[in-house]
KEZA-319860 format. One record per residue (C-alpha): residue in one letter; residue number from 1; y, x, z. Coordinates in steps of 0.001 Angstrom, whole numbers, m for minus. Each point is the difference from the previous one (the first is absolute). Layout:
N
+----+-----+---------+---------+---------+
| aa |   i |       v |       u |       w |
+----+-----+---------+---------+---------+
|  a | NUM |       Y |       X |       Z |
...
+----+-----+---------+---------+---------+
This chain:
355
+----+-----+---------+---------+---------+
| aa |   i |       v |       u |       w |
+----+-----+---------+---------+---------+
|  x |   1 |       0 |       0 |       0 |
|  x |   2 |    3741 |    1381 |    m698 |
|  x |   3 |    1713 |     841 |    2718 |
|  x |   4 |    2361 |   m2315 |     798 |
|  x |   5 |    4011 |    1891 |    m144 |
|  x |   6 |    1681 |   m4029 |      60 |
|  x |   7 |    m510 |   m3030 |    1931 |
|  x |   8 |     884 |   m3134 |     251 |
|  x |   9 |    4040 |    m780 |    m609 |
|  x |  10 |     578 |    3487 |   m1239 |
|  x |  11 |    2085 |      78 |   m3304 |
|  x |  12 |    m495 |    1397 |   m3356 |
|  x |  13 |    2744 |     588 |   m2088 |
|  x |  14 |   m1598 |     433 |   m3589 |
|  x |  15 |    2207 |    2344 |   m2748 |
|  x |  16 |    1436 |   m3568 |   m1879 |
|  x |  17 |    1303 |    m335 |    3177 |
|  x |  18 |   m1821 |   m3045 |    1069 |
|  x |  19 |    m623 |    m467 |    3947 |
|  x |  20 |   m3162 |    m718 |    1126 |
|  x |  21 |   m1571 |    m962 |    3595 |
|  x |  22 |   m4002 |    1641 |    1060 |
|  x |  23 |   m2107 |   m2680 |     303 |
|  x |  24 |   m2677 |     463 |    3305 |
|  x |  25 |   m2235 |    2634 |     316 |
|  x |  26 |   m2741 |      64 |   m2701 |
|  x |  27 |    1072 |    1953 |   m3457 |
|  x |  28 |   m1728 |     690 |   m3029 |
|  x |  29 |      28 |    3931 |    m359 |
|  x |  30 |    2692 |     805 |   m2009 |
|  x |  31 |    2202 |   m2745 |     216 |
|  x |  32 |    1326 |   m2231 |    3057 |
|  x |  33 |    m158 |   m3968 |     318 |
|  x |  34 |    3618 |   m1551 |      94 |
|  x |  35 |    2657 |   m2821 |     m98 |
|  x |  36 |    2733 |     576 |   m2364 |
|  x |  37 |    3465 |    m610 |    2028 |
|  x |  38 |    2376 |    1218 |   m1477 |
|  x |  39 |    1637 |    1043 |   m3510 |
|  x |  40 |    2880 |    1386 |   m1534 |
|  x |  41 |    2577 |   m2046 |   m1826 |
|  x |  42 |    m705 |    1462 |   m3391 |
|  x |  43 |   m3625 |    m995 |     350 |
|  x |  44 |     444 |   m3448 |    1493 |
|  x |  45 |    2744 |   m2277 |    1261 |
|  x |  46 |    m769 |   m3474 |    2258 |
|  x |  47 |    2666 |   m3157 |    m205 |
|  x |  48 |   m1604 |    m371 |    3822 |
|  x |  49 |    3355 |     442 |    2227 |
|  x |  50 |   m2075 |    1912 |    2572 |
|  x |  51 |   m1357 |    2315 |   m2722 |
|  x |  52 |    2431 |    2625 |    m581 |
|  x |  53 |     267 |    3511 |    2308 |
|  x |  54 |    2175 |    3188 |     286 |
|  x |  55 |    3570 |     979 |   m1260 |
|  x |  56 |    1199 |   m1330 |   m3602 |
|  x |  57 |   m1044 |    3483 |   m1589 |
|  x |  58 |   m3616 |     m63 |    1228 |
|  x |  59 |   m1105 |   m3407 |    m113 |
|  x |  60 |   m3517 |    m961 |     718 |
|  x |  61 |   m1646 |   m3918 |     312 |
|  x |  62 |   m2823 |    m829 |    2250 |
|  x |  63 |   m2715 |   m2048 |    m744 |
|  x |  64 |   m1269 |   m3262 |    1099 |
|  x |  65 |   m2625 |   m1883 |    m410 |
|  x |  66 |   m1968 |     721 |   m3078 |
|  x |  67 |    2824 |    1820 |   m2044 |
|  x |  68 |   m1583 |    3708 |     640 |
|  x |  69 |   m3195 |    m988 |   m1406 |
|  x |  70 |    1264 |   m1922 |   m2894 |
|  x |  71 |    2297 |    3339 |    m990 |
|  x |  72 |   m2915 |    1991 |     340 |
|  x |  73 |   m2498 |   m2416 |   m2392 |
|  x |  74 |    2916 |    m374 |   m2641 |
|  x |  75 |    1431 |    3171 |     132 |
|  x |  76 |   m1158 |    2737 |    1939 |
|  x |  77 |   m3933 |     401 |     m61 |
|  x |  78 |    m143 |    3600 |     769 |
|  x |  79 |     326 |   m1421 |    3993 |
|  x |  80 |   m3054 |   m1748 |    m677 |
|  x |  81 |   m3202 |    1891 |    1571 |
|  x |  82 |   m3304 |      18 |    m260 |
|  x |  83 |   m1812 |   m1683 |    3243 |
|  x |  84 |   m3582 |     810 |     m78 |
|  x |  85 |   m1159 |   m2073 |    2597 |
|  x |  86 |    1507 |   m2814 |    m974 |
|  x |  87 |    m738 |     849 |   m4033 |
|  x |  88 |    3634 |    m587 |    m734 |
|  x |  89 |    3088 |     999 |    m705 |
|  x |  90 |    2989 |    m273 |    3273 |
|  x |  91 |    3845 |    1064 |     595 |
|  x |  92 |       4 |    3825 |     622 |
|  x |  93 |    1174 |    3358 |    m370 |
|  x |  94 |   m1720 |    3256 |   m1375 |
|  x |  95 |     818 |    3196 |    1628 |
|  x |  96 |    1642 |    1568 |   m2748 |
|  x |  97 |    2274 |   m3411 |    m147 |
|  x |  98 |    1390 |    1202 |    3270 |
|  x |  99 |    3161 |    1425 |       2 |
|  x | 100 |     943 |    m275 |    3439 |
|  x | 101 |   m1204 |   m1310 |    3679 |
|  x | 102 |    1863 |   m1914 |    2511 |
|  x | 103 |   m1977 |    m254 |    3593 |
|  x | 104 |    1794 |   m2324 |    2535 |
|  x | 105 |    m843 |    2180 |    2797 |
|  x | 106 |    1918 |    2862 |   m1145 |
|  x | 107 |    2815 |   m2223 |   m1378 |
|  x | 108 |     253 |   m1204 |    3253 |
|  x | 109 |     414 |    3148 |    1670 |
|  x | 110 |    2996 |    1201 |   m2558 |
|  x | 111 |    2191 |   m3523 |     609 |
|  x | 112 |    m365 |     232 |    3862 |
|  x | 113 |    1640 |    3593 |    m727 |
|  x | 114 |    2729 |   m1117 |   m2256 |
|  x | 115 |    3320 |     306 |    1691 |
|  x | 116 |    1737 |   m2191 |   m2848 |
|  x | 117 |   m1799 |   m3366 |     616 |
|  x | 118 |    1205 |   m2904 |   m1501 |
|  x | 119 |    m286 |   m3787 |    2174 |
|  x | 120 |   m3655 |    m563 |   m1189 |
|  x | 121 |   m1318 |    3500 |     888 |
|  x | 122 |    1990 |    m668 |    3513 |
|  x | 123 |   m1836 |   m3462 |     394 |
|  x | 124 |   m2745 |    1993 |    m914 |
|  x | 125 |    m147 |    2769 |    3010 |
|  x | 126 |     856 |   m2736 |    2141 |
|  x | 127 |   m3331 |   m1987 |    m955 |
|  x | 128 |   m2048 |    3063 |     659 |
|  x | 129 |    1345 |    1585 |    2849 |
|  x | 130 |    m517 |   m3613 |    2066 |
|  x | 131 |   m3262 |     265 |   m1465 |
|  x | 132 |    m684 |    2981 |    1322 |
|  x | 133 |    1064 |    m234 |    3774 |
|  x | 134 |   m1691 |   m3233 |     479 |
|  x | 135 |   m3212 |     648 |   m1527 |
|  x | 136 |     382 |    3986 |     991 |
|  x | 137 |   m1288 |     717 |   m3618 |
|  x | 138 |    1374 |    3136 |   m1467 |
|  x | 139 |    2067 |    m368 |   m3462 |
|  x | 140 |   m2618 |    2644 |   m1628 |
|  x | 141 |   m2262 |   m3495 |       1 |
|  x | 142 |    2736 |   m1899 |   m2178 |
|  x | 143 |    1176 |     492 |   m3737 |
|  x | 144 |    2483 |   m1794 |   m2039 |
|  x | 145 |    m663 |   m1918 |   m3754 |
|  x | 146 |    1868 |   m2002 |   m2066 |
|  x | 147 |    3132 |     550 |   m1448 |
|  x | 148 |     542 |    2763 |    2772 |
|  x | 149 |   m3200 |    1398 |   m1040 |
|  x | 150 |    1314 |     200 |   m3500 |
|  x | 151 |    3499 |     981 |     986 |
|  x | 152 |    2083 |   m3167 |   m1708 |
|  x | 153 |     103 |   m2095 |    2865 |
|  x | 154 |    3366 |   m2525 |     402 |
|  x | 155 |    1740 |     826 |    3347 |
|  x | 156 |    1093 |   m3923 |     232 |
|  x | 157 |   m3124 |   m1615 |   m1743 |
|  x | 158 |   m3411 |    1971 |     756 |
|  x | 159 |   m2419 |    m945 |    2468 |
|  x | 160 |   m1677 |    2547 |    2568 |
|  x | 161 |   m3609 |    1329 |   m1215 |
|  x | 162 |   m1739 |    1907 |    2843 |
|  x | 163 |   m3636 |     776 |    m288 |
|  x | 164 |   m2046 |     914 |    2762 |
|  x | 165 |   m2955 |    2175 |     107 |
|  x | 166 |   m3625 |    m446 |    1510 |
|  x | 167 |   m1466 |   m2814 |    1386 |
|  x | 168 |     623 |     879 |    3519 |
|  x | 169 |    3303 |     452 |    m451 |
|  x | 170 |     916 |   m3234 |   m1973 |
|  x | 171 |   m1958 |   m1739 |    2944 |
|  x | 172 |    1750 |    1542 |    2245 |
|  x | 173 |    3236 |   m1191 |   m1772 |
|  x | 174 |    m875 |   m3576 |    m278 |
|  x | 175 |    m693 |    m443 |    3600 |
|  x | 176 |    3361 |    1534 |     650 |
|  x | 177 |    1584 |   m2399 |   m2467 |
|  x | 178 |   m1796 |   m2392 |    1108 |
|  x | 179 |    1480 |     143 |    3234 |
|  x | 180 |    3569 |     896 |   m1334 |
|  x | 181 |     212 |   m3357 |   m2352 |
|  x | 182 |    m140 |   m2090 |    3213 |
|  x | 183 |    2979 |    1717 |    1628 |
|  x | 184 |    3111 |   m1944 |    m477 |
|  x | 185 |    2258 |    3180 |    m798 |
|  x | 186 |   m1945 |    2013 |   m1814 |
|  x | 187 |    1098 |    1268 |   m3531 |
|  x | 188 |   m3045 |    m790 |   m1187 |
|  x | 189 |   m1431 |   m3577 |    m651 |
|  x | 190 |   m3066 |   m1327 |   m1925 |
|  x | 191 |    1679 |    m648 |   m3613 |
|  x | 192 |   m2666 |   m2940 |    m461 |
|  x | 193 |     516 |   m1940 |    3295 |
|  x | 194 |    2240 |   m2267 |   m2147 |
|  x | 195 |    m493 |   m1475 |   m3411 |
|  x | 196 |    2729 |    2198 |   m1492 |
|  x | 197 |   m1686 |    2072 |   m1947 |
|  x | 198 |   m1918 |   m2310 |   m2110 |
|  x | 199 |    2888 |   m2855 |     135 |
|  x | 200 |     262 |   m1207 |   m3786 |
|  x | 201 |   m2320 |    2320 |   m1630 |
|  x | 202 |   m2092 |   m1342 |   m1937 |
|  x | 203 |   m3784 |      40 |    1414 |
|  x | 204 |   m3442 |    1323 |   m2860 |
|  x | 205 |   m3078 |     603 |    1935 |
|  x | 206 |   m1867 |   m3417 |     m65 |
|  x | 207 |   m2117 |     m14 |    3354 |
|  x | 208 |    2613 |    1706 |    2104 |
|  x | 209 |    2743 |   m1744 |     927 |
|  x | 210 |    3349 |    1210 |     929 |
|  x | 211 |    m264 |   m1314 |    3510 |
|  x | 212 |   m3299 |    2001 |     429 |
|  x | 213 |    1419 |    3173 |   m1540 |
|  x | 214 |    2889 |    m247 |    2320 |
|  x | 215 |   m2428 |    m732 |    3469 |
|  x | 216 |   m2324 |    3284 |   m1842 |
|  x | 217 |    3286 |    2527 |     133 |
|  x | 218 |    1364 |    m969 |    2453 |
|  x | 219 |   m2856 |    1447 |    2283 |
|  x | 220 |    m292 |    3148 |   m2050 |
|  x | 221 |    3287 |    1379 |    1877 |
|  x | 222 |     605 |    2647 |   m2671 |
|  x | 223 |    3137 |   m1687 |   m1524 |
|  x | 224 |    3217 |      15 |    1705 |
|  x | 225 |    3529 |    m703 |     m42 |
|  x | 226 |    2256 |    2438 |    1206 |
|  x | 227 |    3352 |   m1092 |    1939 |
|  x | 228 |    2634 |    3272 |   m1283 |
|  x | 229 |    3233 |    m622 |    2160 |
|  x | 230 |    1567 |    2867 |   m1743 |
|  x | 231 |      m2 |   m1499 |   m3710 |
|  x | 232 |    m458 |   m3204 |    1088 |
|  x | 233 |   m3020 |    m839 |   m2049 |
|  x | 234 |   m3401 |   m1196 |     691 |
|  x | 235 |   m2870 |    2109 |   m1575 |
|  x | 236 |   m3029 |    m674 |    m702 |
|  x | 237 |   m2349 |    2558 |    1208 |
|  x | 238 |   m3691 |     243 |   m1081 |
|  x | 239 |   m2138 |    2660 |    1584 |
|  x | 240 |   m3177 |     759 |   m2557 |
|  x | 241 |   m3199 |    1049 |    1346 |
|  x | 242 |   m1248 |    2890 |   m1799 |
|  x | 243 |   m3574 |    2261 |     964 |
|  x | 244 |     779 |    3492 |    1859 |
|  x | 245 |   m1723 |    2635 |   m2041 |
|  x | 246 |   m3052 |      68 |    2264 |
|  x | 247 |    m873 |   m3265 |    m562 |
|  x | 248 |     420 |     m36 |   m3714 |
|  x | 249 |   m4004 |     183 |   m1742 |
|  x | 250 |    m387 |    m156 |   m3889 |
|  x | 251 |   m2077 |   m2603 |    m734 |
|  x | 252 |     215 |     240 |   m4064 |
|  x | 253 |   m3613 |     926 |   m1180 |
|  x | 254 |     319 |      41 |   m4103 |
|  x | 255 |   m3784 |    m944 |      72 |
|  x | 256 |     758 |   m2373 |    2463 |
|  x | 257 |     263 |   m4002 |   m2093 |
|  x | 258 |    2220 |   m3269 |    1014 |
|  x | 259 |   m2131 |   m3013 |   m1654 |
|  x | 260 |    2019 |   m2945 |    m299 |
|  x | 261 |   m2113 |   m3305 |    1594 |
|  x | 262 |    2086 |   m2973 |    m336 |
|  x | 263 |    2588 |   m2270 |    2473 |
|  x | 264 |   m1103 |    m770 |    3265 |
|  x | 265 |    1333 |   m2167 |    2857 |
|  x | 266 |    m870 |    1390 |    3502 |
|  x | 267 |      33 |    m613 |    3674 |
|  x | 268 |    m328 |    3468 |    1859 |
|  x | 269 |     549 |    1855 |    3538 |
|  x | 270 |    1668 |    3186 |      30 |
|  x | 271 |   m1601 |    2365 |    1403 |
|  x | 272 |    1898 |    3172 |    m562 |
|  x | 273 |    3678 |     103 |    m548 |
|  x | 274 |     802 |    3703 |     416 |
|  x | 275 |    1071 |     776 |   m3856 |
|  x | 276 |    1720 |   m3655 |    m198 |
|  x | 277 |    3201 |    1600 |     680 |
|  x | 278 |    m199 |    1895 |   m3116 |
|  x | 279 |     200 |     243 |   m3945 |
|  x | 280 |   m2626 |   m1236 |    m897 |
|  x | 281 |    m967 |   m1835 |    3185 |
|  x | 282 |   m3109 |    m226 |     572 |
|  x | 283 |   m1796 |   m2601 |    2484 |
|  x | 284 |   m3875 |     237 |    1290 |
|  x | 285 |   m1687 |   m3621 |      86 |
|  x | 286 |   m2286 |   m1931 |     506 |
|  x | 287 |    m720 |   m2607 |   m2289 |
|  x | 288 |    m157 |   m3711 |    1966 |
|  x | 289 |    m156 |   m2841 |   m3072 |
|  x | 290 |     481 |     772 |   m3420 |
|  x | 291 |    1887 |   m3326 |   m1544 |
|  x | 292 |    m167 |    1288 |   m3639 |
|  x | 293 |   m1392 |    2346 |   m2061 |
|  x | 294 |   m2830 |    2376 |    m135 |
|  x | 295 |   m2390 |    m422 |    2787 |
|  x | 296 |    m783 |    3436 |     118 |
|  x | 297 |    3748 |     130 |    1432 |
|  x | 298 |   m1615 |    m290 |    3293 |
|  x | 299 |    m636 |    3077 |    m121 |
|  x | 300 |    3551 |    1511 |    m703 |
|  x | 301 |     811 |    2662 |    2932 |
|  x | 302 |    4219 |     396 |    m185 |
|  x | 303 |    2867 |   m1331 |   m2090 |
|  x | 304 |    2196 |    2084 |   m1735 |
|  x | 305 |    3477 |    m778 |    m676 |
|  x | 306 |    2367 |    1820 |   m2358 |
|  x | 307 |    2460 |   m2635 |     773 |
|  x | 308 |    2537 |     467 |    2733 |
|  x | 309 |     372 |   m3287 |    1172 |
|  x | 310 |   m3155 |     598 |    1261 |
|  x | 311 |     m20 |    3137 |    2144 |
|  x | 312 |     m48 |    m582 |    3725 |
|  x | 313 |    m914 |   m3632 |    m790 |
|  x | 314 |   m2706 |    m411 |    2628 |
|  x | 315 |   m1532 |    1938 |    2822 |
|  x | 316 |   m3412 |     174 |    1338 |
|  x | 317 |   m1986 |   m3184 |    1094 |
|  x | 318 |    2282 |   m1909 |   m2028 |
|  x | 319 |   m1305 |   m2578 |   m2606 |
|  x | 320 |    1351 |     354 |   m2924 |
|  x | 321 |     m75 |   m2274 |   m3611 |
|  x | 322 |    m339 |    2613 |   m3135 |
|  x | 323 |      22 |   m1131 |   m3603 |
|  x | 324 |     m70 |    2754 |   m2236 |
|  x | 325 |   m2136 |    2523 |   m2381 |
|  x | 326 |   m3724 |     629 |    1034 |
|  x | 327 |   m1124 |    3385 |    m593 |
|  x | 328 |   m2508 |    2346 |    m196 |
|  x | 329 |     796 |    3839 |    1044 |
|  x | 330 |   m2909 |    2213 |   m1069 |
|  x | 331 |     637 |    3765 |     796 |
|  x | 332 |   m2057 |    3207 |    1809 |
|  x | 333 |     608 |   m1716 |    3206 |
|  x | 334 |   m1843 |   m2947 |   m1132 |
|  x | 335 |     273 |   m3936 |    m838 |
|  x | 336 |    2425 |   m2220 |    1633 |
|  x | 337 |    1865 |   m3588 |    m882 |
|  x | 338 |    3713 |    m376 |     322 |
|  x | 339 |    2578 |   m2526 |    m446 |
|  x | 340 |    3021 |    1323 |   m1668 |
|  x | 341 |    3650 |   m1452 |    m229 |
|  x | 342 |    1895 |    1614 |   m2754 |
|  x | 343 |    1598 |     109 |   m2968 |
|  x | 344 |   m1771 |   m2439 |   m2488 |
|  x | 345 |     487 |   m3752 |   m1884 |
|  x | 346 |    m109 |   m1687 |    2756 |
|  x | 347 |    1994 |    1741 |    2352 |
|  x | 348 |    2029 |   m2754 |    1859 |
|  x | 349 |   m3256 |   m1630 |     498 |
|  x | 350 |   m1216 |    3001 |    2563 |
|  x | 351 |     122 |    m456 |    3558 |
|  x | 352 |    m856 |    1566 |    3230 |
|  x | 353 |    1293 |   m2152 |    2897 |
|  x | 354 |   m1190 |    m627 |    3812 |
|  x | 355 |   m1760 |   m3311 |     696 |
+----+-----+---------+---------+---------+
């Protein structure tokens, strides 16, 4: 297996310039799994108000939705690679593609030492030193993505991306906030214990409804808002779980297959939630009904979800409904059934939700 140099939320900058975000842990060789999220104005340009980022000479647009992967199948193929487990072709970058590598951890480091910080970058320190003395992490277990990351964040506009490293850590983190979002002072509140966030968007997924994706978040205590007196704004603050490099194990095995077996519609206990906190999350069950589907599904061991409205969705002993991709994961470690939630058809169909 390579040896794996990136991880999950580093950043590839490619030589067209295009900006792209390593996806989990598991890489083909020569080439790393990714999200396309951002690209230069000569390249591509969004009507989407929230779209546009950095000065007027350096423009860049992110992406949303599905208009990185549409780019990529109409115009730019060569980011298309080679998946041989799943026997097809995914958005990613070839090593000699890479012109340049942007790790939060370090990022963070070199904005905590600016002396010319602008209001965000403030807001910023502020987030993570509070952080820090109530949880008595050290910042060495934080980085920084985003448009900080990427150096074109807006002072008056950008939110506050923190990742956190390790397991332990982000535990220890969300206990802390946990504690913090009931204190009536605090800077820091839960950004979904109101309706705000979703108020007049307009709702996809089909057996999730808004209500239950707000009661799901809300209880994940990663996302934030953050009270700044000093610019008078109110920031929200997202701290990303991310694996520590001792917990990171390369599970790509080019002999390994993924067989696609069909829809099912499942009742299941989780039984291990350890890697739920992560991208991709990953859940240990055990199977309890299956409504739909396959019968062999019965047999399925963990869900897998590429999807991040389903990381930290449910903790062990809960029940859970899944409706999603059966598969079959054949590789030198042996046979197992999964359930995967990803991209695909019927994507707003997918669902992973406590019962």
């Amino acid at each position: 297996m390579a040896y794996l140099k990136l991880r999950d939320r580093d950043a590839i900058v490619t030589k067209d310039k295009l900006i792209f975000r390593v996806f989990g842990y598991a890489h083909p060789r020569d080439a790393y799994i990714c999200d396309i999220e951002y690209a230069p104005a000569e390249i591509f340009r969004s009507d989407n108000p929230k779209a546009p980022r950095g000065a007027e000479k350096s423009v860049f647009y992110k992406f949303y939705e599905d208009e990185g992967w549409r780019l990529i199948q109409k115009r730019l193929r060569q980011y298309m690679i080679f998946h041989e487990m799943l026997q097809k072709n995914v958005v990613g970058v070839k090593l000699p593609d890479i012109a340049e590598v942007r790790k939060p951890d370090e990022a963070l480091k070199s904005v905590l030492e600016r002396r010319d910080k602008d209001e965000l970058l403030k807001a910023l320190q502020k987030v993570l030193v509070f952080s820090v003395e109530r949880s008595r992490l050290l910042a060495k277990d934080f980085g920084v993505f985003g448009s900080v990351l990427q150096g074109f964040h807006h002072p008056k506009f950008s939110d506050i991306d923190l990742i956190v490293y390790g397991e332990k850590n982000t535990s220890a983190l969300r206990e802390t906030l946990s504690d913090v979002y009931e204190e009536k002072d605090a800077p820091l509140k839960n950004e979904f214990q109101t309706d705000v966030t979703i108020a007049g968007k307009h709702w996809r997924f089909r057996n999730f409804s808004a209500q239950e994706f707000m009661k799901h978040q809300r209880r994940k205590l990663i996302y934030a808002l953050f009270k700044d007196c000093e610019s008078g704004r109110v920031i929200k603050t997202e701290f990303e779980p991310v694996k520590s490099w001792s917990e990171i194990q390369d599970n790509y095995d080019p002999e390994g297959r993924i067989v696609q077996k069909g829809w099912v519609k499942m009742v299941a206990r989780i039984v291990n939630d350890k890697e739920g906190l992560f991208m991709p999350s990953i859940y240990g069950i055990e199977p309890l009904t299956v409504l739909e589907g396959s019968r062999n599904a019965i047999e399925a061991r963990q869900i897998i979800s590429y999807m991040e409205e389903f990381r930290l969705q449910a903790f062990r002993d809960e029940k859970v409904y899944v409706e999603g991709n059966l598969e079959e994961v054949l590789s030198s470690k042996g046979t197992c059934l999964q359930i995967a939630l990803t991209y695909c058809p019927r994507y707003y169909e997918q669902v992973m939700k406590v019962v």
